[in-house]
PAMIGU-196987 format. One line per 3 residues: number of its first residue (from 0); their letters; for each residue z, y, x of N, C-alpha, C, CB. Coordinates in steps of 0.001 Angstrom, whole numbers, padded with zeros to 6 digits. Glycine has a CB too. Layout:
N
NUM	A	Z/Y/X/Z/Y/X/Z/Y/X/Z/Y/X  ...
# end
This chain:
233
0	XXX	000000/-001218/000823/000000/000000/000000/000000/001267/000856/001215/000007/-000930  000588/001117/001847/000795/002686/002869/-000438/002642/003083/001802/002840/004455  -001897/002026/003256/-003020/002264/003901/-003405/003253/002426/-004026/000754/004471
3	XXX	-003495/002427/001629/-004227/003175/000162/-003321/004617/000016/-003963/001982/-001603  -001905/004672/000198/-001349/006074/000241/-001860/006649/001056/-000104/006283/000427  -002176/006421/002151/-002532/007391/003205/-003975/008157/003063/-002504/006613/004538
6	XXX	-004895/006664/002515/-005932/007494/002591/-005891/008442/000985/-007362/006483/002909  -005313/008495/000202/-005269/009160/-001143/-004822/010352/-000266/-004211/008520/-002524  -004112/010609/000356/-003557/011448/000924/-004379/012697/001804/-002781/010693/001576
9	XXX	-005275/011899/002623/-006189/012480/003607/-006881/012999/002903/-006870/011759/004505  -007537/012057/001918/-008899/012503/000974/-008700/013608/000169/-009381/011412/-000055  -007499/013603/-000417/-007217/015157/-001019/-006965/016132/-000153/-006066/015282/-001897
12	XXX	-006165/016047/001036/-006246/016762/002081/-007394/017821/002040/-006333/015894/003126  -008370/016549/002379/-009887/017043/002988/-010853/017766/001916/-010792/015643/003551  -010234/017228/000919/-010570/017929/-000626/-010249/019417/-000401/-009503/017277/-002047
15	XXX	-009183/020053/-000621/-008408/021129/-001130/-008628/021773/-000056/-006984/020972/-001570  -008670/021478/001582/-008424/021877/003072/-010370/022608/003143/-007849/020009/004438  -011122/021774/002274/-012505/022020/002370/-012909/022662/001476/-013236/021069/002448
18	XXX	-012608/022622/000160/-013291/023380/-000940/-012872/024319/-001050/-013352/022991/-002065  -011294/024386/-001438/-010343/025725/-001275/-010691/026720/000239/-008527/025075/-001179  -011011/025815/000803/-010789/026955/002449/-012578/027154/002201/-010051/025813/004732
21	XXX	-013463/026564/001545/-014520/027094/001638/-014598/028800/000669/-015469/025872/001188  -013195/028811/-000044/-013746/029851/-001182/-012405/031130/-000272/-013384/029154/-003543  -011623/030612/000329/-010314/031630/000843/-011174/032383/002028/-008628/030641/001578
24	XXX	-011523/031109/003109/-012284/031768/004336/-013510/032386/004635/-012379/031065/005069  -014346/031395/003572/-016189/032176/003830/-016029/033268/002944/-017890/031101/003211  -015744/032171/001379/-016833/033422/000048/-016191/034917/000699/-016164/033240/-002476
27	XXX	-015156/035107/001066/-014235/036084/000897/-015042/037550/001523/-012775/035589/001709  -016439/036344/002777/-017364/037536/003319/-018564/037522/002730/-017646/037525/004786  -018878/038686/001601/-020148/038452/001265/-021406/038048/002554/-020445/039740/000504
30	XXX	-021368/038636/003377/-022496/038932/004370/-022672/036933/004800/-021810/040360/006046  -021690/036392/004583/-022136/035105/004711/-023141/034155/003770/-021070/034569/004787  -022824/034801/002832/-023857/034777/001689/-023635/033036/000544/-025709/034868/002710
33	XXX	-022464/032632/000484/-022447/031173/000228/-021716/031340/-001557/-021291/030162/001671  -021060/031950/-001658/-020827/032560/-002674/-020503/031348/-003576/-021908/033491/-003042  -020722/031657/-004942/-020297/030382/-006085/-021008/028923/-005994/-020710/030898/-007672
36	XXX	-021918/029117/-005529/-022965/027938/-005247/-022608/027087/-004073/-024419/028502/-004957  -022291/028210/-002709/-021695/027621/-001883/-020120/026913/-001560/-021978/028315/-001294  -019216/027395/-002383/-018438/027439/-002670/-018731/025463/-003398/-018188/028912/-003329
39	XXX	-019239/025416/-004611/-019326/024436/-005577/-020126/023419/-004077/-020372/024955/-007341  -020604/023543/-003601/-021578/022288/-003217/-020384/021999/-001994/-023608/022693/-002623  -019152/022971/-001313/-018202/022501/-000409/-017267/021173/-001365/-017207/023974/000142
42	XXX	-017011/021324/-002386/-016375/020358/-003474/-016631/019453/-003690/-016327/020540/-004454  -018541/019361/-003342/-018939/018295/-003821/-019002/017494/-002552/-020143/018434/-004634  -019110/018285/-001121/-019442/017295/-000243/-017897/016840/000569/-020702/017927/000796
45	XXX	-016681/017359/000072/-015508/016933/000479/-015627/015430/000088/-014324/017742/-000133  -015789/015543/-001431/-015687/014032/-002362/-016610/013027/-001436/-016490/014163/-004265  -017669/013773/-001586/-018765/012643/-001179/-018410/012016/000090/-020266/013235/-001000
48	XXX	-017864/012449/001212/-017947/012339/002988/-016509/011745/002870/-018149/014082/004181  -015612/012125/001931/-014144/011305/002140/-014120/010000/001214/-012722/012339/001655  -015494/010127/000255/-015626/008770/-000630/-016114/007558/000602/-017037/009001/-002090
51	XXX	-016892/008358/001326/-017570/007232/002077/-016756/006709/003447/-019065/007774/002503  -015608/007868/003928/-014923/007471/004927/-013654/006355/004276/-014419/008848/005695  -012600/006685/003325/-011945/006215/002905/-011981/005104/001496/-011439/007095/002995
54	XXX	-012838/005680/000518/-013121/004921/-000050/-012721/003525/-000380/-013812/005059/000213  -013262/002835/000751/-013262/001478/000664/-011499/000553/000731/-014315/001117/001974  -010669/001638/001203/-009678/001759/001615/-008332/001822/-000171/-009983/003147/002756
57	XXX	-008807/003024/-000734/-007758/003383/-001597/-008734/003320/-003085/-006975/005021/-001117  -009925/003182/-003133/-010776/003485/-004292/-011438/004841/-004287/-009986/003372/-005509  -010831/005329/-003499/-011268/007012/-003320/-011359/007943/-004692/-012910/007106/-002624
60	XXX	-010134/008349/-004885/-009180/008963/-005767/-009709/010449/-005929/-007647/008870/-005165  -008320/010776/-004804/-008473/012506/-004372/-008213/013323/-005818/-010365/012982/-003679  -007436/012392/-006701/-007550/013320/-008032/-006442/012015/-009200/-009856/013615/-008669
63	XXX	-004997/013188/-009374/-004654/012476/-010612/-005480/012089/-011811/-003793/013116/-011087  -005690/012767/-011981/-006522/012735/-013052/-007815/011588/-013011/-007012/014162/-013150  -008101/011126/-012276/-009460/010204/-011891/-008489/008869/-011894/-010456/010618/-010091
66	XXX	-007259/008875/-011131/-006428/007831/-010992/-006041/007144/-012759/-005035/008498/-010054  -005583/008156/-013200/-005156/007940/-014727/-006451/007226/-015556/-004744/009562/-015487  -007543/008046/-015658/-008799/007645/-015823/-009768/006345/-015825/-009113/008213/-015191
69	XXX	-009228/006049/-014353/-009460/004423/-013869/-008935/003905/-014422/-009205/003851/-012728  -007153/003879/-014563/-005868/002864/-014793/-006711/002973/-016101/-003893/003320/-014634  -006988/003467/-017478/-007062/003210/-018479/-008211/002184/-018914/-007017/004269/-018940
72	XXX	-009461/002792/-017727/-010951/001871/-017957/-010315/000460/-017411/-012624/002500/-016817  -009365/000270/-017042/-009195/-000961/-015836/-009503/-001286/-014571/-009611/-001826/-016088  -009942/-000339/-013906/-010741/-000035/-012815/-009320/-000114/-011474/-011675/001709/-013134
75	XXX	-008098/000729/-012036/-007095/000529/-011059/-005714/-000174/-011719/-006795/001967/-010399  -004670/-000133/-010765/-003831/-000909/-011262/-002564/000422/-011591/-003504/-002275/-010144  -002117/000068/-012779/-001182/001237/-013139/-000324/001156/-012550/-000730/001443/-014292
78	XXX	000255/-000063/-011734/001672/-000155/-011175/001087/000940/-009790/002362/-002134/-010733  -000236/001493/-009661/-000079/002499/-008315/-000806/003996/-008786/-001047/001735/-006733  -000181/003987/-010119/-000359/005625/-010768/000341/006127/-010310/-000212/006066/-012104
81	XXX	001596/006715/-010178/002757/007295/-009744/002576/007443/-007882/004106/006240/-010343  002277/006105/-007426/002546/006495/-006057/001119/006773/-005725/003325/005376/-005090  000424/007053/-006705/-001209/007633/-005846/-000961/009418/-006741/-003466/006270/-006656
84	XXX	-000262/009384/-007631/-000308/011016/-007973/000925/011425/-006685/000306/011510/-010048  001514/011096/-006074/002327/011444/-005080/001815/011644/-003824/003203/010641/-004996  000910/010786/-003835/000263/011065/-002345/-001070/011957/-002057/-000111/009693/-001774
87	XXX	-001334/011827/-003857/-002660/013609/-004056/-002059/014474/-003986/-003565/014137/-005498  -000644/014769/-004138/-000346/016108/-004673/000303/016762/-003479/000609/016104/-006016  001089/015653/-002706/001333/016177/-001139/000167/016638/-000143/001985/015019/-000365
90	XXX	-000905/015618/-000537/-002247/015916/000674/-002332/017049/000050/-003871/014924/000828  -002726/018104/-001336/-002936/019015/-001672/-002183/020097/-000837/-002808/018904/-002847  -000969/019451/-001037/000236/021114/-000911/000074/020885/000478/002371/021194/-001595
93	XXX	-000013/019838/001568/-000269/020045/002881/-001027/021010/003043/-000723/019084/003488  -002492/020567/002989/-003655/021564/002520/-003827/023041/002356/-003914/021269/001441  -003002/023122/001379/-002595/024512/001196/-001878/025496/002022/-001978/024497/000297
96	XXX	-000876/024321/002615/-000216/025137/003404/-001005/025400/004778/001118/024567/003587  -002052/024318/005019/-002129/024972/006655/-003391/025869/006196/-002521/023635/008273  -003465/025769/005049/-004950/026931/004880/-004524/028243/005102/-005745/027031/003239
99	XXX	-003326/028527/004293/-002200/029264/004317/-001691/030068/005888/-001172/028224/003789  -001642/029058/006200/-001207/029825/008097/-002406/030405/008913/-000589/028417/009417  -003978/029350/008238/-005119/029905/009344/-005162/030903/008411/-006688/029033/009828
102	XXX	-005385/031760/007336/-005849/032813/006205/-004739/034033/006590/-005674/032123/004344  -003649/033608/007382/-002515/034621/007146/-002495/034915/008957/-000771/033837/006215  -003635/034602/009068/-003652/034819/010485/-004587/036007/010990/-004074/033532/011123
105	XXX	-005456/036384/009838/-006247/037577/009793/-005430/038935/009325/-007429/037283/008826  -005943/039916/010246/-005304/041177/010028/-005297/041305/008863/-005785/042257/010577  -003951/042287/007981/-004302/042703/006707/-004340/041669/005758/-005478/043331/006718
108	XXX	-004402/040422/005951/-004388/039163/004994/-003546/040003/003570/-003323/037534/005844  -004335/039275/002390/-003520/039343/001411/-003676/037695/000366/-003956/040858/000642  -002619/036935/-000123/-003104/035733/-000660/-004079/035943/-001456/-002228/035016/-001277
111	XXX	-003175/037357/-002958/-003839/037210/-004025/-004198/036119/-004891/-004627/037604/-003771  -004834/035137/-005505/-005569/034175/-005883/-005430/033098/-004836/-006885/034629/-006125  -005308/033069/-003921/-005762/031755/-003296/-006206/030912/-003242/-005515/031317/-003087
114	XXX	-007778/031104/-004330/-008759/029896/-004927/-007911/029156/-006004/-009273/028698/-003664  -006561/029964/-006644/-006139/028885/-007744/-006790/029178/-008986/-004579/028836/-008034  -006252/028296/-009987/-007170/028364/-011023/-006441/029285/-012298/-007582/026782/-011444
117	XXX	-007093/029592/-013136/-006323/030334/-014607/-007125/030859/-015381/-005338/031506/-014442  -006569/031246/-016158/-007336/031836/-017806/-006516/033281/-017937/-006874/030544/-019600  -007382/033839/-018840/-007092/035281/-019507/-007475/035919/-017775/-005017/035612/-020392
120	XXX	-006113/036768/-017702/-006448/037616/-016693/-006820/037352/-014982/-005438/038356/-016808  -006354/035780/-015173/-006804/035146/-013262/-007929/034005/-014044/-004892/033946/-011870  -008882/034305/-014564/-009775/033840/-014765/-010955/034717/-014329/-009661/033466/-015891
123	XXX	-011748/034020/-013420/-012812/034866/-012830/-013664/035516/-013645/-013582/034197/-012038  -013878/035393/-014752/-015283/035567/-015728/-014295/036331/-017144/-016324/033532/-016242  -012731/036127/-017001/-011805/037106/-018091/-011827/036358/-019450/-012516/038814/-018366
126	XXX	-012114/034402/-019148/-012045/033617/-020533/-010696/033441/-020602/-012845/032180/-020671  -010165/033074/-022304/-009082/032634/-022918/-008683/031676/-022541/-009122/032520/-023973  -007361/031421/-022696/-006656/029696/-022586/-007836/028918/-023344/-004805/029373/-023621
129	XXX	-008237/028816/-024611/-008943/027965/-025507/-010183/027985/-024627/-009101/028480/-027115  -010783/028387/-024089/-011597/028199/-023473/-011936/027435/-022455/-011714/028867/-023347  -010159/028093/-021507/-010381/027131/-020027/-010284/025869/-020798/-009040/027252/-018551
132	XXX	-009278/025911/-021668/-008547/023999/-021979/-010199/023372/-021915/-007423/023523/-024299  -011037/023721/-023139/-012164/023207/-023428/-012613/022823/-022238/-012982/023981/-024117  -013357/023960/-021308/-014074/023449/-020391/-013234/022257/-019120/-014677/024783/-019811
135	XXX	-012094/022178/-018949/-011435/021234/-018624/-011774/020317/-018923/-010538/021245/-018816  -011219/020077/-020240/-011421/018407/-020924/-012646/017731/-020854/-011210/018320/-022462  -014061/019059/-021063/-015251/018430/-021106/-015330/017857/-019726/-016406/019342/-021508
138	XXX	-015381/018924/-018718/-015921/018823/-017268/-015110/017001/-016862/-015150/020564/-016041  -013956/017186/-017281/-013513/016521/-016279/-013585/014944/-017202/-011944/017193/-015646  -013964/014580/-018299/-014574/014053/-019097/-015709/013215/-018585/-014853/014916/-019878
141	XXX	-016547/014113/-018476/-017935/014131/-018102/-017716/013488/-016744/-018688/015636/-018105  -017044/013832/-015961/-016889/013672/-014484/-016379/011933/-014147/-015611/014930/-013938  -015295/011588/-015362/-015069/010445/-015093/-016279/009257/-015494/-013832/010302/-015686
144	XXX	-017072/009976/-016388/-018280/008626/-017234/-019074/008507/-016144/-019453/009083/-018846  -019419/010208/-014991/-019863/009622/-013914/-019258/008203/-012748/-019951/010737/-013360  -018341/009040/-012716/-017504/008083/-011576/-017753/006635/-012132/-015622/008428/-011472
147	XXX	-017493/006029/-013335/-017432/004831/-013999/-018759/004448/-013911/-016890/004868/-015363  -019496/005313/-014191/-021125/004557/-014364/-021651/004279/-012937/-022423/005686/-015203  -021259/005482/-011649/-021949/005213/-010452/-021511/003768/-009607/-021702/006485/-009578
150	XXX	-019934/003418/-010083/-018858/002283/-009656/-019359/001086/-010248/-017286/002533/-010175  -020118/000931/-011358/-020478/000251/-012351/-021226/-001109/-011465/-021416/001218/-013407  -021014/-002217/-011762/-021672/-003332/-011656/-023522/-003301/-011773/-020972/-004142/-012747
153	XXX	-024017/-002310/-012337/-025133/-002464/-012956/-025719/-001066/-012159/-025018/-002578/-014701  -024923/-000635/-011506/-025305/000675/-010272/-026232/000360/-009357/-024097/001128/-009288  -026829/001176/-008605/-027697/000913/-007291/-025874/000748/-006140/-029224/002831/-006804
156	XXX	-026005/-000292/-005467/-024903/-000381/-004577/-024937/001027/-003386/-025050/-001975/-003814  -023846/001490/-003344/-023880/001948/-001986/-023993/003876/-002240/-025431/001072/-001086  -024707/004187/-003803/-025294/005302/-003482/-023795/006024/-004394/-027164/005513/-004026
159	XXX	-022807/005622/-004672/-021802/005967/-005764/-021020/007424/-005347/-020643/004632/-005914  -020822/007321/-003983/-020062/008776/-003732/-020956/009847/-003361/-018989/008729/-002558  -022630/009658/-003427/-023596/010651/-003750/-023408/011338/-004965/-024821/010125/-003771
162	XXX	-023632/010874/-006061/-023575/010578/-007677/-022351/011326/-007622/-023509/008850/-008390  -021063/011039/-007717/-019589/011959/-007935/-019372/013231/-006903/-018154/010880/-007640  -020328/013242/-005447/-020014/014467/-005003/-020917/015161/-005586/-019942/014661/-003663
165	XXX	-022267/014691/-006275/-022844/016058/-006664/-022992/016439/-008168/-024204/016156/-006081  -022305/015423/-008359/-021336/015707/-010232/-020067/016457/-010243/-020654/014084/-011076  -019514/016490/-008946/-018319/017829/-008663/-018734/019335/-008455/-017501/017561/-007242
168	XXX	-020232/019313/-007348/-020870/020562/-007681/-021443/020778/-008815/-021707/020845/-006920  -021626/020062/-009195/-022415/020798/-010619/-021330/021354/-011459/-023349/019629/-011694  -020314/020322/-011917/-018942/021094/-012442/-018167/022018/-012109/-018150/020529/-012530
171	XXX	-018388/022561/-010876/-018356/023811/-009901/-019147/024816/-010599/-018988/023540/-008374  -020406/024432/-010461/-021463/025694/-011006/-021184/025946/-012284/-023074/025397/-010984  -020347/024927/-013084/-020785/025300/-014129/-019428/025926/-014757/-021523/024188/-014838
174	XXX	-018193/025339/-013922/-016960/026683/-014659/-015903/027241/-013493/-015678/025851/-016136  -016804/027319/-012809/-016061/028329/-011567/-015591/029467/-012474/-017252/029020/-010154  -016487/030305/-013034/-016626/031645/-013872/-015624/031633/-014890/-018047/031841/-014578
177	XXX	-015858/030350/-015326/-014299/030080/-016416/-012693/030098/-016050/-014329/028563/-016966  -012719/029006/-015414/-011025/028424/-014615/-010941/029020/-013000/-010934/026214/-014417  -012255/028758/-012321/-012423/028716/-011026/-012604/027220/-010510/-011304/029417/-010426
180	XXX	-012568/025975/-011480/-012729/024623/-011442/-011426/024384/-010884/-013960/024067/-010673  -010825/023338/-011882/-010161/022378/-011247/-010317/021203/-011685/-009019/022580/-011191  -010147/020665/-012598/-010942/019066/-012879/-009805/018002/-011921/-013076/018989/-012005
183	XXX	-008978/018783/-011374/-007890/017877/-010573/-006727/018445/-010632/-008134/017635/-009114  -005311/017785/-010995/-004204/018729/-010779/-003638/018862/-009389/-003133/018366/-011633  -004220/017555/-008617/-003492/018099/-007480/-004012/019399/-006738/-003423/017047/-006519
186	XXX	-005388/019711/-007044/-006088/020815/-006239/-005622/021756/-006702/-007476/020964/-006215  -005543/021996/-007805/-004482/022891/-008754/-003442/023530/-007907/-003647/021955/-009899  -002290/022481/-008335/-001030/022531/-007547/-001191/022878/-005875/-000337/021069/-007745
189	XXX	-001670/022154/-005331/-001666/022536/-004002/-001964/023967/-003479/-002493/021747/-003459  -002611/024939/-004157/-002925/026531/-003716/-002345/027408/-004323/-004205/027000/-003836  -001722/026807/-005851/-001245/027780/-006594/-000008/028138/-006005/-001153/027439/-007935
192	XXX	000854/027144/-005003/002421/027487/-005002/002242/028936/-003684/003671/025696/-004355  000975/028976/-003127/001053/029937/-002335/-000080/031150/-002830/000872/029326/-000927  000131/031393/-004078/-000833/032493/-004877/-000005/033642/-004869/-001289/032115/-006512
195	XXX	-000350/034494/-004974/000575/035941/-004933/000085/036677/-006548/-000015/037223/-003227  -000603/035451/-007194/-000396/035525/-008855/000593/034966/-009738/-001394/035019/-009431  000585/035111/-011125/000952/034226/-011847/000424/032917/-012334/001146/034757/-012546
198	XXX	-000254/032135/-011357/-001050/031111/-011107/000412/029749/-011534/-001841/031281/-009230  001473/029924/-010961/001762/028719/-011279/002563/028925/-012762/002574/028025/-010060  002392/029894/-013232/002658/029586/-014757/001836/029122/-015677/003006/030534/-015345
201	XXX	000625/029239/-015045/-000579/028556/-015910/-000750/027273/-015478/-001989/029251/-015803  000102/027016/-014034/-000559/025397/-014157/-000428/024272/-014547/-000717/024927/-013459  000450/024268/-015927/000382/022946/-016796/-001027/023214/-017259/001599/022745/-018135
204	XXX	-001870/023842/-017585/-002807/023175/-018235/-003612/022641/-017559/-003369/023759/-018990  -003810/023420/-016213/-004331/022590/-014886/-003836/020846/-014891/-003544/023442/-013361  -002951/020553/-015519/-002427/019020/-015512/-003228/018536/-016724/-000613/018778/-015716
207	XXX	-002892/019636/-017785/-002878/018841/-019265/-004270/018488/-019525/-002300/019783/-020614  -005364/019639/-018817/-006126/019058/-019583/-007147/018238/-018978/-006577/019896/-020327  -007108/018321/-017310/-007553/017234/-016828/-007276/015911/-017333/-007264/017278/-015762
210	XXX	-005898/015759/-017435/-005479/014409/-017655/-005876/013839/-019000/-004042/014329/-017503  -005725/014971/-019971/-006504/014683/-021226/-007977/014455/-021437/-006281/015624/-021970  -009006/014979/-020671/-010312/015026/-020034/-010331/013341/-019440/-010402/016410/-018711
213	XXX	-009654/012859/-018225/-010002/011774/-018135/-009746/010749/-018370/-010135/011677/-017587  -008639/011304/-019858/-008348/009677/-020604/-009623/009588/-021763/-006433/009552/-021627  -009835/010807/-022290/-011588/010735/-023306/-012357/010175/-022228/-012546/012554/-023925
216	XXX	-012937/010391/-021243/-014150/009966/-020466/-013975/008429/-020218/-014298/010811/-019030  -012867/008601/-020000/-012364/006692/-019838/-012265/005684/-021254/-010464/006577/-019167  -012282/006553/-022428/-012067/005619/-023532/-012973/005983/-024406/-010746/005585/-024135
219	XXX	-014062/006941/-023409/-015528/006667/-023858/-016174/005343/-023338/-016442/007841/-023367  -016536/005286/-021962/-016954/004325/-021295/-016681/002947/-021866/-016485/004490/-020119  -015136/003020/-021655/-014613/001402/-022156/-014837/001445/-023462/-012951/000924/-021934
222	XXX	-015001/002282/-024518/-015578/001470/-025908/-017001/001790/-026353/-014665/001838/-027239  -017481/002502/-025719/-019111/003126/-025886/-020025/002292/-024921/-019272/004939/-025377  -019851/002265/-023356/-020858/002242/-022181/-020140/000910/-021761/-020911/003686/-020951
225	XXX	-019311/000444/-021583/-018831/-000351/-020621/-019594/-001726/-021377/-017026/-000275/-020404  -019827/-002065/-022264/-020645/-003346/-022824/-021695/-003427/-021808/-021328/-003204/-024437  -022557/-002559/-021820/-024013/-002662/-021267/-024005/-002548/-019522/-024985/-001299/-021992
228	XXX	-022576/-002609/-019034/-022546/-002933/-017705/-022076/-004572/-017763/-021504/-001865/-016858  -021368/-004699/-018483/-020515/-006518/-018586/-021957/-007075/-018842/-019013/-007037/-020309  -022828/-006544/-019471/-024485/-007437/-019954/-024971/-007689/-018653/-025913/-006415/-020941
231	XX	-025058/-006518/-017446/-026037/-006095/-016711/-025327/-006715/-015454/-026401/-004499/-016795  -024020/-007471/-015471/-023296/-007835/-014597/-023497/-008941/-014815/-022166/-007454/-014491
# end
């Protein structure tokens, strides 16, 4: 089990240490020019490059919410829900923190935001709670039928953490403007505790509605899609 903790651990690490530090350190200079797009495709290629390093190792997680998701399709074992949301949420807040020391190392630093996520007024684009919840539940919804279908028996072998890293950018592109994306609570948690907003009062929904998001995507699959992989298997 310490191998599968560890790598849950790294992989969110490399998650939050890469996507988050892609939006604290670059976007922060326009003249670099990487902006929301660049920003979304750092998210997607954390997943993808730590799916393929660790992967094989822990299932390649990097996300309560994906963990919960699995446990329900049957994909993981629930007796290691708890100690895999423990070991996302530390790699996160690690993460955070050493992003935290290189960001506070520039003259004049201010946290501000710290790439965390929120609605109403720390919402990039100025949407409502009802809004972020929505785009939550869908995105991260959507995100698990990927994960399930690319994992799937009836998949091309091999190409699966292509498929989920560039189903994370796209869910990037598509509600950065809303939440700022999270689709994970540990990525959540891990930047918000060093925001110089009111970021961590918003972040139960950062939990709620991921987790609610990838129990629909999961109990889509298993009573909608999952037949026509057991056929194709």
């Amino acid at each position: 089990m310490i191998r599968q903790l560890s790598a849950e651990f790294f992989g969110t690490f490399w998650l939050v240490f890469g996507g988050c530090g892609s939006a604290v350190l670059a976007a922060a200079f326009p003249e670099l020019g990487i902006g929301f797009a660049g920003v979304s495709l750092a998210f997607g290629l954390t997943v993808l490059t730590m799916a393929y390093a660790v992967g094989g190792i822990s299932g390649g997680h990097f996300n309560p919410a994906v963990t919960l998701g699995l446990s329900i399709a049957g994909r993981a074992a629930w007796k290691d829900l708890v100690p895999y949301w423990v070991a996302q949420v530390a790699g996160a807040i690690v993460a955070g923190a050493a992003l935290y020391a290189i960001a506070s190392g520039k003259a004049g630093f201010s946290a501000g935001g710290f790439a965390s996520n929120g609605f109403g007024d720390l919402s990039p684009g100025g949407y409502s709670m009802h809004a972020a919840l929505l785009t939550e539940v869908i995105l991260t919804a959507g995100f698990l039928i990927v994960i399930l279908g690319a994992t799937a028996k009836a998949a091309p072998a091999g190409f699966a953490p292509i498929a989920i890293g560039l189903a994370l950018t796209l869910i990037h592109l598509i509600s950065i403007p809303v939440t700022n994306t999270s689709v994970n609570p540990a990525r959540s948690t891990g930047v918000a505790l060093f925001a110089e907003t009111a970021a961590t009062s918003q972040l139960w929904l950062f939990w709620v509605a991921p987790l609610a998001g990838a129990a629909i995507g999961a109990l889509i699959w298993k009573f909608l899609l999952a037949e026509s992989e057991d056929q194709a298997g």
